[in-house]
N, CA and C of each residue as an Amber inpcrd file, in Angstrom:
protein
   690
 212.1010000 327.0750000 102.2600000 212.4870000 327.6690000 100.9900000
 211.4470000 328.7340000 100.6550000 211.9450000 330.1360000 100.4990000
 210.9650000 330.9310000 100.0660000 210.6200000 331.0960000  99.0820000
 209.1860000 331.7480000  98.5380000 208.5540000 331.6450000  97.2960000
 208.4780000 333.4180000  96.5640000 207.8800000 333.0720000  95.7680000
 207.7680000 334.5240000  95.0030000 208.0380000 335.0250000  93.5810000
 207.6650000 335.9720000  93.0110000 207.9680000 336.2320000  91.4770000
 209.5010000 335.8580000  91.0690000 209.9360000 335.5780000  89.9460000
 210.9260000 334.8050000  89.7190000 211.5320000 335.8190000  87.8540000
 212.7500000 336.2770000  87.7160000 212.2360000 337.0850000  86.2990000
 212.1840000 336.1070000  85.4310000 211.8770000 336.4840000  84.4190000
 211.6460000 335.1030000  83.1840000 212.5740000 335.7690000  82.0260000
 212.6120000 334.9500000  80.6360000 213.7460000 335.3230000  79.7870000
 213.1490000 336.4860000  79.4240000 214.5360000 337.1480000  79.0480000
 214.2840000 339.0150000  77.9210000 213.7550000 338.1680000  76.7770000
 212.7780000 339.3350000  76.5230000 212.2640000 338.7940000  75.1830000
 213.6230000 339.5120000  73.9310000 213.9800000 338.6090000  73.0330000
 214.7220000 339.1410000  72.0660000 214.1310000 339.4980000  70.6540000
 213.8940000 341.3080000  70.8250000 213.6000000 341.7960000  69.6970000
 214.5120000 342.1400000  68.3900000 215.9780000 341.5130000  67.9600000
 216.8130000 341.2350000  67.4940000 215.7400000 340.8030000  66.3450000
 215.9450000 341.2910000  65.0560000 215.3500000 340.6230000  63.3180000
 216.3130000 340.3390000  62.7690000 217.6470000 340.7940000  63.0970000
 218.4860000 339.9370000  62.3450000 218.5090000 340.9420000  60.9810000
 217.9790000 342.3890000  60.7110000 218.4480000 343.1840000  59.7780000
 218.9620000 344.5670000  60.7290000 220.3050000 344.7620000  59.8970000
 221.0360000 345.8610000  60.4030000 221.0480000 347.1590000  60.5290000
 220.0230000 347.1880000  59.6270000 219.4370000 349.1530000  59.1990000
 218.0510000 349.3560000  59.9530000 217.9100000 348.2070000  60.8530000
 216.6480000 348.7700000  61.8000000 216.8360000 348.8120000  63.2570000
 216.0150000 349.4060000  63.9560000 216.0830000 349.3740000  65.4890000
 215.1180000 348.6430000  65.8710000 215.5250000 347.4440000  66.5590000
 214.4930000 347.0560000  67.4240000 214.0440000 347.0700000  69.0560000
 213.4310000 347.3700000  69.0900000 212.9820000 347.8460000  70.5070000
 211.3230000 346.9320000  70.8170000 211.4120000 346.8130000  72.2590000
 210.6090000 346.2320000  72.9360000 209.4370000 347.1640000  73.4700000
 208.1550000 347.1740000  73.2680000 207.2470000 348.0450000  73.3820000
 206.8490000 347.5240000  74.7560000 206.2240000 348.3500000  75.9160000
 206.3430000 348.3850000  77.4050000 204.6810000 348.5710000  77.2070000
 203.7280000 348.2390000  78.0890000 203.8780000 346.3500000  79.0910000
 203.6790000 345.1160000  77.9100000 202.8290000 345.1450000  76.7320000
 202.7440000 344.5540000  76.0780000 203.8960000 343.5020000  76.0610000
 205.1680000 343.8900000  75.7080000 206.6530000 343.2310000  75.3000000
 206.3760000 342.8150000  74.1860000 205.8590000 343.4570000  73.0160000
 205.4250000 343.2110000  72.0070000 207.1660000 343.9230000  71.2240000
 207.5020000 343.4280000  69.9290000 208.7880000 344.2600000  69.5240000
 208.4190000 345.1930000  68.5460000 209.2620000 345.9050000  67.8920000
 208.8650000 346.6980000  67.2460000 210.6770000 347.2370000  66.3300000
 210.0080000 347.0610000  65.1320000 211.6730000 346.7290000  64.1140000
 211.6180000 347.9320000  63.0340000 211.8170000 349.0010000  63.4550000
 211.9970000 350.0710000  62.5680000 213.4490000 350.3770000  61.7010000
 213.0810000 350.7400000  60.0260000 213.7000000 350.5820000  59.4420000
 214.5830000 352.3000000  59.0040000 215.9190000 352.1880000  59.2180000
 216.3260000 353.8070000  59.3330000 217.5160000 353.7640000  58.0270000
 217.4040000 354.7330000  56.7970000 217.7440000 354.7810000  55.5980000
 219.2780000 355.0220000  56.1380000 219.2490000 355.8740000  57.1080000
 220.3370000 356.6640000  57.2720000 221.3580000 355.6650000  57.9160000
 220.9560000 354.5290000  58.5890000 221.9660000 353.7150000  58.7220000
 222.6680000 352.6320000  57.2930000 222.4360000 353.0690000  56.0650000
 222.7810000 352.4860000  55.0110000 223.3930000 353.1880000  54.2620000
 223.5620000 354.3850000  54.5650000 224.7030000 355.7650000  54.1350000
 225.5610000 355.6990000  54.4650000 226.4930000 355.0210000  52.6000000
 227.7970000 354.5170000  52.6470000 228.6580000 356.2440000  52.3680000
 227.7200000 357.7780000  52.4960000 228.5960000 358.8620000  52.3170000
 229.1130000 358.9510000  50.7750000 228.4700000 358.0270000  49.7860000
 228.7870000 358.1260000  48.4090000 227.4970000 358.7950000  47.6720000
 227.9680000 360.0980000  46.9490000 227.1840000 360.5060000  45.7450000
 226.4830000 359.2120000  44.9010000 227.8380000 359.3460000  44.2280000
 227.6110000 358.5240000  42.8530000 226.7310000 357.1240000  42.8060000
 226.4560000 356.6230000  43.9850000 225.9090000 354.6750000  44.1640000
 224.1060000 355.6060000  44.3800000 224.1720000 356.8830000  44.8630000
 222.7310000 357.4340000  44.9360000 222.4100000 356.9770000  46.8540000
 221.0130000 357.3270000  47.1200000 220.6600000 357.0350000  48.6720000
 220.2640000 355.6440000  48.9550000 221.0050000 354.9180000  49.6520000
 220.9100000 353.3930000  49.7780000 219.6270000 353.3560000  50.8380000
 218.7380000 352.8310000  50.3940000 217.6140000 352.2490000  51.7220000
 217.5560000 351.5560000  52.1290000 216.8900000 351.1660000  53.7930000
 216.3740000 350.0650000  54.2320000 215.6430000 349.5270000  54.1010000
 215.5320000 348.2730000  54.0250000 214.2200000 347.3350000  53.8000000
 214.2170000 346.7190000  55.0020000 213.1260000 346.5660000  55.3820000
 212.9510000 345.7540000  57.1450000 213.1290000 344.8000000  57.0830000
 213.0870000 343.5590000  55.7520000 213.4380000 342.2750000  55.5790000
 214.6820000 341.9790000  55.3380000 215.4520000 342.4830000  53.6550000
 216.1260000 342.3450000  53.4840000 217.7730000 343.6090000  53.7520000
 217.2820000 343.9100000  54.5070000 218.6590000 345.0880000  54.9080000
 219.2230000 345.8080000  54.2250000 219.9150000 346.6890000  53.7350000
 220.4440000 347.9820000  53.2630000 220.4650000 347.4230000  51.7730000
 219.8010000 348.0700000  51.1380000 219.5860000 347.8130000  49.2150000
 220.3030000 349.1490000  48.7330000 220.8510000 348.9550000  47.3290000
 221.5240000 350.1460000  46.6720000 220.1650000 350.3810000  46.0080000
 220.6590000 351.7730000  45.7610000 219.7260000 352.9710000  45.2850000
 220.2940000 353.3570000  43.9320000 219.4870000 353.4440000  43.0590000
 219.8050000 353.9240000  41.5930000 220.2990000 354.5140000  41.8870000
 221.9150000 355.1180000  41.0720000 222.7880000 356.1560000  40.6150000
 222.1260000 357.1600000  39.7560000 222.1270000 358.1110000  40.5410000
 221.9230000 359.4950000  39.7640000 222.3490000 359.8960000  38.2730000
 221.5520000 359.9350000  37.1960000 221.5860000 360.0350000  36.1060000
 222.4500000 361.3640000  35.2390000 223.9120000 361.2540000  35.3400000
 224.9200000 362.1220000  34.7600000 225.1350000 362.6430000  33.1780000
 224.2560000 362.0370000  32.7260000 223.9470000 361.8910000  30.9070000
 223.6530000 363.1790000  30.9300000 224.2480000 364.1070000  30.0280000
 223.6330000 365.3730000  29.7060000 223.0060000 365.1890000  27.9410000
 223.1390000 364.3300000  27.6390000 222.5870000 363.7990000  26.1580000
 223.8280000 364.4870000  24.9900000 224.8470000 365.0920000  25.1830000
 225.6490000 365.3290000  24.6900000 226.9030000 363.8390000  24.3250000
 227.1990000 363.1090000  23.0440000 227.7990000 362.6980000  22.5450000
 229.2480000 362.9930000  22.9200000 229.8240000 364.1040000  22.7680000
 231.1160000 364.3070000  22.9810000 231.9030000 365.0740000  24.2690000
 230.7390000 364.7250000  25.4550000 231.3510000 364.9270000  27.0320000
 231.5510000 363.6930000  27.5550000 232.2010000 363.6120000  28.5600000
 232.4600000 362.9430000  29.7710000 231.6460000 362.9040000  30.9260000
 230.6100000 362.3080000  31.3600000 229.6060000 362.1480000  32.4140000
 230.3390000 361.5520000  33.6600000 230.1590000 361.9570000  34.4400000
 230.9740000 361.2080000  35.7130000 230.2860000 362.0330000  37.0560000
 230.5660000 361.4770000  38.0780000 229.7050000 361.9960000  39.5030000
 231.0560000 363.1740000  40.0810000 231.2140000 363.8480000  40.6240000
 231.8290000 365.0480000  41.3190000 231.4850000 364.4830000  43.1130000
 232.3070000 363.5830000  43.8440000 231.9940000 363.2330000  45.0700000
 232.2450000 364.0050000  46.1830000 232.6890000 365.7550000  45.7930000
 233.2880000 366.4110000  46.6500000 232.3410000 367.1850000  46.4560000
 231.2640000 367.4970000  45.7640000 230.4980000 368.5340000  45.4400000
 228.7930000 367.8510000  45.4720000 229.2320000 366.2760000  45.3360000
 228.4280000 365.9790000  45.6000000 227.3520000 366.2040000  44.2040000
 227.4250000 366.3820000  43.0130000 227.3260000 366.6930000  42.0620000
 227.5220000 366.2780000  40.2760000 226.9860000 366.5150000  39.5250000
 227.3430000 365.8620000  38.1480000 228.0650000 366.6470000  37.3590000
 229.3230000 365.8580000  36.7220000 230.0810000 366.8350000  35.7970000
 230.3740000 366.2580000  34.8720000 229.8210000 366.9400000  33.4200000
 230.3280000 367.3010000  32.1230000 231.2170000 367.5210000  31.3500000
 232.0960000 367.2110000  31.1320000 233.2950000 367.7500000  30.2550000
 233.9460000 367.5140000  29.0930000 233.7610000 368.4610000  28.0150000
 233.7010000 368.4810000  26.9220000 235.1690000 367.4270000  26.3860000
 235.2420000 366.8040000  25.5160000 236.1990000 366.1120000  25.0130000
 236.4350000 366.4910000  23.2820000 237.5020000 366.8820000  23.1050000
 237.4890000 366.7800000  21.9630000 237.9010000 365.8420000  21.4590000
 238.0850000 364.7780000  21.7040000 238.9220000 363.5430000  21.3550000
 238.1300000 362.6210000  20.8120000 236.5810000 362.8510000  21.5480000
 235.6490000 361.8790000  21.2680000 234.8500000 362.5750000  19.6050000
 235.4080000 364.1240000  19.5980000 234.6750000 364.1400000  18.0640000
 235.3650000 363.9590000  16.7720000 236.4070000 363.3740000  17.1350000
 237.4860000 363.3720000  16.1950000 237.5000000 362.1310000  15.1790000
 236.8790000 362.9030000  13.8530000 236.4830000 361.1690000  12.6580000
 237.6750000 360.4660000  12.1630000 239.1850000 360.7980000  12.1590000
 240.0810000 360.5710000  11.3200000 240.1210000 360.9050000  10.2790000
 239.2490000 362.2670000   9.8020000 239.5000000 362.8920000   8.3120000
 240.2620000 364.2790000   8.4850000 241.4190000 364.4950000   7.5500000
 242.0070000 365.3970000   7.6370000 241.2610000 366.3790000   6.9090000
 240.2860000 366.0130000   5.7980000 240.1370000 367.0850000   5.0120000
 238.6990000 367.9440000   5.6020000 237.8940000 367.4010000   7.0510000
 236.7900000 368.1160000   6.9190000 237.3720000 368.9430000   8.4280000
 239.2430000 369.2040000   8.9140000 239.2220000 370.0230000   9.8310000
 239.0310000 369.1700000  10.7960000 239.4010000 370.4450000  12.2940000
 239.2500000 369.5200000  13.4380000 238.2860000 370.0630000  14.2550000
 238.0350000 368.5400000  14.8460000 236.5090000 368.8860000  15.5180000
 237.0020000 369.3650000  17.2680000 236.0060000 369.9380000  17.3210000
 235.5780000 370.1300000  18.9240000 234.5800000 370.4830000  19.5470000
 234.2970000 369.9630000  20.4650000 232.7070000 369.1670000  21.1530000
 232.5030000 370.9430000  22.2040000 231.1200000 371.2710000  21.6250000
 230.3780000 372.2720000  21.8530000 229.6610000 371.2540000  22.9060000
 229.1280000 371.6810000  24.7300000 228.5220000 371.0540000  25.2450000
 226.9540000 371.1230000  24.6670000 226.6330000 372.3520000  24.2350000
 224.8110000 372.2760000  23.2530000 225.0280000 372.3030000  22.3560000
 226.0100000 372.3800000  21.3260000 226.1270000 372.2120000  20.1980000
 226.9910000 371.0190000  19.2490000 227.1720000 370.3780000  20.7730000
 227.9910000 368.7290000  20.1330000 229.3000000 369.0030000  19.2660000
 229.4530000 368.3330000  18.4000000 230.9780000 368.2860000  17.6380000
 230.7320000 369.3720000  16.7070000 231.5850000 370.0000000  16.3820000
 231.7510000 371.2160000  15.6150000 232.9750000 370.8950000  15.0130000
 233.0260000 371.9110000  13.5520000 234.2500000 371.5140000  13.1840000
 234.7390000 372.7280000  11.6570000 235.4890000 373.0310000  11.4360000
 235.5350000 374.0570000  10.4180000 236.9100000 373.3460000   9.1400000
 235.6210000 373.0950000   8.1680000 236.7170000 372.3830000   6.6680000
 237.6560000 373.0970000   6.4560000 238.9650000 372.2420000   6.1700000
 240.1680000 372.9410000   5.7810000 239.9280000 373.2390000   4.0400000
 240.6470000 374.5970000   4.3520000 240.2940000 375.6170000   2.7630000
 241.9450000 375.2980000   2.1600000 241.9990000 374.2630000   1.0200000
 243.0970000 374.1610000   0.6740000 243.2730000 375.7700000  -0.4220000
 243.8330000 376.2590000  -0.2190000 243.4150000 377.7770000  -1.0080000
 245.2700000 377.8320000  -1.8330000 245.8760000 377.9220000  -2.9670000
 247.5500000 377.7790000  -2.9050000 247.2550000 379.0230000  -3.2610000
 246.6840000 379.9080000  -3.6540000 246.8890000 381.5440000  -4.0500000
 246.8470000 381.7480000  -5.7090000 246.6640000 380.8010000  -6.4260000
 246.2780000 380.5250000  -7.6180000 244.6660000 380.1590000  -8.2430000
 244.6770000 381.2230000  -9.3080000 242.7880000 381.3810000  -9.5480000
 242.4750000 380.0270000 -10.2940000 243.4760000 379.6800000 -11.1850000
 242.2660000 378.7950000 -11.7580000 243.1990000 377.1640000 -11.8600000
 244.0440000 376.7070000 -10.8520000 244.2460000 375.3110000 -10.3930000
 243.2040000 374.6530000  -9.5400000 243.8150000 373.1340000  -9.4950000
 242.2160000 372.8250000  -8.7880000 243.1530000 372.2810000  -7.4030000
 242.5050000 372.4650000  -6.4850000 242.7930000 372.3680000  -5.4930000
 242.2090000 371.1640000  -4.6030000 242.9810000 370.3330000  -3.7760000
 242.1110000 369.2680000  -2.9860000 243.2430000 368.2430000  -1.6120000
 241.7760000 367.6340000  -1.5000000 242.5780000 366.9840000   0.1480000
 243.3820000 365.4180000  -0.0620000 244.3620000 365.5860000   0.2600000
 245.1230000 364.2360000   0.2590000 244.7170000 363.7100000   1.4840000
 244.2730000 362.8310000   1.9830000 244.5020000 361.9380000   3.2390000
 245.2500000 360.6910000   3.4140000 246.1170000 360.6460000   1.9660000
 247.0780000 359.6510000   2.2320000 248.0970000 360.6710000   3.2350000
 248.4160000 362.1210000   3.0870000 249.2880000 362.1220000   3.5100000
 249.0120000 363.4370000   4.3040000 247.7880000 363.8000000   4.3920000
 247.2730000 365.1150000   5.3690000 247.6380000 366.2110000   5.1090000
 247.8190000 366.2450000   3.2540000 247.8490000 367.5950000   3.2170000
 247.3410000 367.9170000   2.0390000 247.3410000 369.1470000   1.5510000
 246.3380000 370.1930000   0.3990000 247.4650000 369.7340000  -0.8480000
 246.6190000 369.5010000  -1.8050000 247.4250000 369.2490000  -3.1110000
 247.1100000 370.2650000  -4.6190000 247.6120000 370.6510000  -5.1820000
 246.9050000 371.6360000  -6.1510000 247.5660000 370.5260000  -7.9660000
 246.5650000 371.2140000  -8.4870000 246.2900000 370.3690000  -9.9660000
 246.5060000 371.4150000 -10.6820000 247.6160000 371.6400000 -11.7810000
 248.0550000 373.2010000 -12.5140000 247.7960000 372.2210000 -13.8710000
 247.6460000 370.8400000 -14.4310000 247.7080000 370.5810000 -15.2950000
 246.6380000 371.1720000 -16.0170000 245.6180000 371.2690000 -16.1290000
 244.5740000 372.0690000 -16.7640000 244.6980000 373.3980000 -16.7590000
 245.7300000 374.5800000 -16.5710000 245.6750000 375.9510000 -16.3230000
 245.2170000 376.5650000 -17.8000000 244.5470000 377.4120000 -17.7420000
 245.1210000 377.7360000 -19.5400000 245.0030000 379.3970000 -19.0110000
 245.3390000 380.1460000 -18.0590000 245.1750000 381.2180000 -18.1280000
 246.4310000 382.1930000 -17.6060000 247.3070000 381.5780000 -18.8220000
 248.3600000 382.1870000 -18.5910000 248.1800000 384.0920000 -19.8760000
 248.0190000 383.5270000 -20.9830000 247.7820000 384.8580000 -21.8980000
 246.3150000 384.6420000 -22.5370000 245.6490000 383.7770000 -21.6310000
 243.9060000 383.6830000 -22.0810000 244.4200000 382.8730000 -23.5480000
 245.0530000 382.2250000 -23.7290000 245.0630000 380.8620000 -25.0830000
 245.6410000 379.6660000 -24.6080000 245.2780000 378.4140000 -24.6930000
 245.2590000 377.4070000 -24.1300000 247.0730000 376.9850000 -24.4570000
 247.4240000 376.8130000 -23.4720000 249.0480000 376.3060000 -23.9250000
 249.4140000 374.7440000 -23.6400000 250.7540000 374.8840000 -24.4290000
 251.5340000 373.3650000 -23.3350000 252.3480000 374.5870000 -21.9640000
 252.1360000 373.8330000 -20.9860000 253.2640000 374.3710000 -19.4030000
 252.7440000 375.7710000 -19.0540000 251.6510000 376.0660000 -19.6470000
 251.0490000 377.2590000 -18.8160000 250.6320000 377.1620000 -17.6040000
 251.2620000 378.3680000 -17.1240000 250.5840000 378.3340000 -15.2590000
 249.4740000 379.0170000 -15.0090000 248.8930000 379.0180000 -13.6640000
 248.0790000 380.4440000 -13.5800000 248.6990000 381.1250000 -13.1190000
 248.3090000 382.9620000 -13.3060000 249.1900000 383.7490000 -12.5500000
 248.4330000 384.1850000 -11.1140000 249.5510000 384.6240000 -10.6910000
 249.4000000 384.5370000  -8.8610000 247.8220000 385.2670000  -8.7130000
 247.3690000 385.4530000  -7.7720000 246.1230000 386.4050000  -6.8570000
 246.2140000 387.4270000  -7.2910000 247.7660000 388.1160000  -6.9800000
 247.4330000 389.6690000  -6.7010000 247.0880000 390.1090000  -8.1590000
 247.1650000 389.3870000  -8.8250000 246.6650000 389.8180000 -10.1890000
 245.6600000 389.6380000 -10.8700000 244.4450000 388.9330000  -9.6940000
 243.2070000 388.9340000 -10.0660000 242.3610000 390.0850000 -10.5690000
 242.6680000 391.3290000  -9.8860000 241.8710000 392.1290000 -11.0730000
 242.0140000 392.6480000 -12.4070000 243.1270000 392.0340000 -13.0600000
 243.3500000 391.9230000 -13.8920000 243.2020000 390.9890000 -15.1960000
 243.3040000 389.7810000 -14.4100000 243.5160000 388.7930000 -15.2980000
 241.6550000 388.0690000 -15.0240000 241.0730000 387.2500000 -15.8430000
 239.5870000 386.9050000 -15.8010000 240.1600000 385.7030000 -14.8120000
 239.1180000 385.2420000 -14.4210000 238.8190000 383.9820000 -13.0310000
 238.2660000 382.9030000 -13.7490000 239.0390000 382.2730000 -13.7320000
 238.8240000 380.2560000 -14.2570000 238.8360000 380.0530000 -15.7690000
 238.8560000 379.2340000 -16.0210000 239.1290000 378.8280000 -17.6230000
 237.8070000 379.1240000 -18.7250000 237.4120000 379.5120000 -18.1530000
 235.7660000 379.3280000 -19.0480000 235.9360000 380.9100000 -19.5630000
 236.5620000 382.0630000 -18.3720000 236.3900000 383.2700000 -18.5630000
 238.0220000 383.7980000 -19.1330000 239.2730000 382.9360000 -19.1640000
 239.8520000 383.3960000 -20.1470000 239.9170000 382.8230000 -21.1630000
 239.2560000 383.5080000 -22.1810000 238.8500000 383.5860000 -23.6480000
 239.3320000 384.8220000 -24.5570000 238.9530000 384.2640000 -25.8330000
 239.8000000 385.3190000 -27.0840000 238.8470000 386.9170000 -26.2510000
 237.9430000 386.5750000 -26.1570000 236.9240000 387.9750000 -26.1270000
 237.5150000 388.2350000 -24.7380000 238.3090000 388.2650000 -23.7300000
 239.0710000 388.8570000 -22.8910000 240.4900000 389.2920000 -22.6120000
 240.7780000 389.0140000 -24.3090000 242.3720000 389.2710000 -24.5510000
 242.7790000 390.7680000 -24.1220000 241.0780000 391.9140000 -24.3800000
 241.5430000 393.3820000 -23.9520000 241.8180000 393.3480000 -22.7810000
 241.5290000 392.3630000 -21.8580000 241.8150000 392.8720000 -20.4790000
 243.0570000 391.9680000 -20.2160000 243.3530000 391.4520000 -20.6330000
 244.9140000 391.0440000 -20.5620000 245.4450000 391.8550000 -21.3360000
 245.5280000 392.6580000 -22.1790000 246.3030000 393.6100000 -22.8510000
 246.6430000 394.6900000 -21.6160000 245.3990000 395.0670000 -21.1010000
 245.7170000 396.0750000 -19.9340000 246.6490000 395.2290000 -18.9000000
 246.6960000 394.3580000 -18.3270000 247.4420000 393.4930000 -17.6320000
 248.6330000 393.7070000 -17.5190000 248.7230000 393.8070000 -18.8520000
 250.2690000 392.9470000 -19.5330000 250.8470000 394.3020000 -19.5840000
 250.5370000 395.5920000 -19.6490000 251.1990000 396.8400000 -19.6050000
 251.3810000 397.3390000 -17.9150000 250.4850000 396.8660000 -17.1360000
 250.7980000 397.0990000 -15.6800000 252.0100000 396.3540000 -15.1890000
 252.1740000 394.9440000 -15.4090000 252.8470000 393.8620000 -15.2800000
 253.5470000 392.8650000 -16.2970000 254.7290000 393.5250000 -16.7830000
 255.0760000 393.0420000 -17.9420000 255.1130000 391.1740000 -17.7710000
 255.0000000 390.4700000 -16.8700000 255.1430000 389.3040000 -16.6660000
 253.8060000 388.7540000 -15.8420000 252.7750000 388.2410000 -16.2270000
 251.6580000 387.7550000 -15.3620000 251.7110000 386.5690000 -14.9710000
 252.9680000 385.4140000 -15.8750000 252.3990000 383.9140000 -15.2030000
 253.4750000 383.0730000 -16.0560000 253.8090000 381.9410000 -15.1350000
 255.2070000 381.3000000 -16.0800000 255.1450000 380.6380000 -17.0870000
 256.0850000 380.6820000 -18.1510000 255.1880000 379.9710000 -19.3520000
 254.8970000 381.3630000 -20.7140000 254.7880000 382.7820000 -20.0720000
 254.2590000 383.3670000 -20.9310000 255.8610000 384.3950000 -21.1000000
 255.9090000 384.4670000 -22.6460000 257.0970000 385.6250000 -22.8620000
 256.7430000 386.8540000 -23.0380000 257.4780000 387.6760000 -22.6150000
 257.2860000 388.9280000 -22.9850000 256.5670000 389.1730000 -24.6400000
 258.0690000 389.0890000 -25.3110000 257.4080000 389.0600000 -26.9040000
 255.9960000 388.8100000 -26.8020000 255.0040000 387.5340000 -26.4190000
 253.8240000 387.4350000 -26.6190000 252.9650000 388.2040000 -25.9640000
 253.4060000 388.8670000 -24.7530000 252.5030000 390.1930000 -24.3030000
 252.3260000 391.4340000 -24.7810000 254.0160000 391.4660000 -25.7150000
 253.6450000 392.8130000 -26.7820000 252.7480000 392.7480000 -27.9340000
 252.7280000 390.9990000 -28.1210000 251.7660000 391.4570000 -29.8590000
 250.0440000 391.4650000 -28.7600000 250.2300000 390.7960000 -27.6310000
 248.7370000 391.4100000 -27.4010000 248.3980000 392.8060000 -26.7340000
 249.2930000 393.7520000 -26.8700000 249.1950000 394.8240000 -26.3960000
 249.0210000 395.5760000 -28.0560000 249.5630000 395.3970000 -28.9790000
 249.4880000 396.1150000 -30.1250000 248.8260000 395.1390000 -31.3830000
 248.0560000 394.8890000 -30.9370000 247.1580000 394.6080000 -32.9040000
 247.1570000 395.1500000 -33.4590000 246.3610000 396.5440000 -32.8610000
 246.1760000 397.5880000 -33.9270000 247.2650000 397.5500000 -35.1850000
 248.4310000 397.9970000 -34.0860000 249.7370000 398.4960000 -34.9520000
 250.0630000 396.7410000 -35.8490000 249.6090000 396.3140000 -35.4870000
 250.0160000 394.7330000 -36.7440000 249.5570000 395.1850000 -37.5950000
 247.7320000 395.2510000 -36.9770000 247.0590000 395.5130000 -38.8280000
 247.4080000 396.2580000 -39.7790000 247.6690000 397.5950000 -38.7550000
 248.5270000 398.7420000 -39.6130000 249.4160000 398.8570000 -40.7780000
 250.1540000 397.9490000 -39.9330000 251.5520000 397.3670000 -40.7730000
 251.0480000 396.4220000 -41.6090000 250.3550000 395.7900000 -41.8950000
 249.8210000 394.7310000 -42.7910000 249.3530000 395.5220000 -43.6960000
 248.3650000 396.3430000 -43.5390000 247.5070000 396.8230000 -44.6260000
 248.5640000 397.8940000 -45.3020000 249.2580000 397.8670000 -44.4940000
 250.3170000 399.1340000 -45.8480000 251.3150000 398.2880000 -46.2800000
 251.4700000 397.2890000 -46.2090000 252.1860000 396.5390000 -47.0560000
 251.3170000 395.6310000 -48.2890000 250.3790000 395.7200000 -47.8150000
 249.7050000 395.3610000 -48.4950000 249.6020000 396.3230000 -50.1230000
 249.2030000 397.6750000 -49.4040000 249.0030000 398.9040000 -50.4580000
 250.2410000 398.6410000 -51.1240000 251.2250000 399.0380000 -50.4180000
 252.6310000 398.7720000 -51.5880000 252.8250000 397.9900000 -51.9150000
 252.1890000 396.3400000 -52.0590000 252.5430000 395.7770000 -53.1170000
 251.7440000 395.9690000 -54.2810000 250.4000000 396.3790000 -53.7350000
 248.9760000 396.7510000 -55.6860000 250.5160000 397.3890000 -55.9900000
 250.7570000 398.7170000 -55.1060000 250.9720000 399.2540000 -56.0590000
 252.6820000 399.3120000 -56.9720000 253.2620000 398.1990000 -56.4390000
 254.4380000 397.8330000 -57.1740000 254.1790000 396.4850000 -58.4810000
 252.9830000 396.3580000 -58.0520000 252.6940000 395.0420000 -59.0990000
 252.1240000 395.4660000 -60.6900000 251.7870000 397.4650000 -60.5160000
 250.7580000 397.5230000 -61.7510000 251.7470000 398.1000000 -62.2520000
 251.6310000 397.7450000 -64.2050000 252.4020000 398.4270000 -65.1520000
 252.3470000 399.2850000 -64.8710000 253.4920000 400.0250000 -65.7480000
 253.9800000 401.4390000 -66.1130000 252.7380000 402.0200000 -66.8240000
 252.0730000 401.0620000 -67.5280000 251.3870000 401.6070000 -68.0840000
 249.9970000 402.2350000 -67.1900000 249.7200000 401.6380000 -66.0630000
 248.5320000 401.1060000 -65.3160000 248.7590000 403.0260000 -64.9620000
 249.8130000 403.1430000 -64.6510000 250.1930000 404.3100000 -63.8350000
 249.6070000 405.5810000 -64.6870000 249.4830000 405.7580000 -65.5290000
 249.2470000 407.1170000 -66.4300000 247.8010000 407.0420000 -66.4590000
């Protein structure tokens, strides 16, 4: 029976983790278990770069931080670009108030939004927001600037007749009746509620007093005797 070297077992450099190479170092046969990131690249953005650990095998990697600190975008990963994307929502700035307007999300300037101007074209009603029912309501019960004197069922009169007529209740007053006199001769009708007849006596005082004071004279002078007369 012949004799002689005989091979003996492979040494098995196998660790039993999947993201490394192990290899047998020559003559030593010592092993050697290197750990390679790139075998743990699942090809996803969004999960971030997965590493190896030589013990415990392919670990996830923090997700890349998509927050642009903006409130009213959408943060999400872009896996085709490989990239983070933003996108403005207006949905997310939206309070459920009809009366402060609608919002929409500025990416640096966040929610934006422009108040609705209930405006009806009338100077001195008051104007305001319903949100029972989402819309502009106007208040004529307080008007008094129909002939500048406080009435029952006076309206205000329209806009286009603001340079004419004074602006809000405080400013039609007796001491602005001259400029409703001018008014009232441009526009024989300024506002509902007011009659003509009452725009003529404020167009002519004068001629009242006129007429007053000479009736006046003719009665002294139908009241004094015959005798008074000589």
């Amino acid at each position: 029976m012949g004799g002689g070297c005989q091979p003996g077992t492979p040494v098995d450099c196998d660790d039993g983790v999947g993201c490394t190479t192990d290899v047998r170092q020559e003559p030593t046969g010592s092993c050697v278990n290197t750990p390679v990131d790139a075998a743990c690249d699942d090809g996803l953005f969004g999960n971030g770069d997965d590493a190896c650990d030589a013990l415990l095998d392919c670990q996830p990697a923090t997700a890349p931080n998509c927050d642009d600190g903006a409130t009213c975008t959408n943060d999400s990963y872009d896996e085709v670009n490989d990239t983070c994307t933003n996108t403005p929502s207006d949905a997310l700035c939206d309070d459920g108030q009809f009366c402060d307007g609608v919002e929409v999300c500025d990416p640096l300037l966040y929610c934006q939004a422009r108040p609705i101007v209930c405006d009806d074209g009338f100077d001195c009603s008051t104007e305001r927001y319903d949100e029972t029912i989402d819309m502009c309501v106007s208040d004529e019960t307080s008007c008094i600037c129909g002939d500048g004197l406080p009435g029952p069922g006076e309206q205000c009169a329209p806009r286009h007749a603001r340079r004419d007529l004074p602006r809000g209740p405080r400013r039609c007053a007796l001491h602005d009746q001259h400029r409703l006199r001018r008014a009232a001769r441009r526009r024989p009708v300024l506002a509902r509620g007011v009659r003509p007849a009452e725009l003529g006596n404020l167009q002519q005082p004068d001629r009242r007093r006129r007429r007053s004071a000479h009736r006046l004279r003719r009665s002294r002078v139908s009241d004094r005797r015959p005798d008074d007369l000589r």
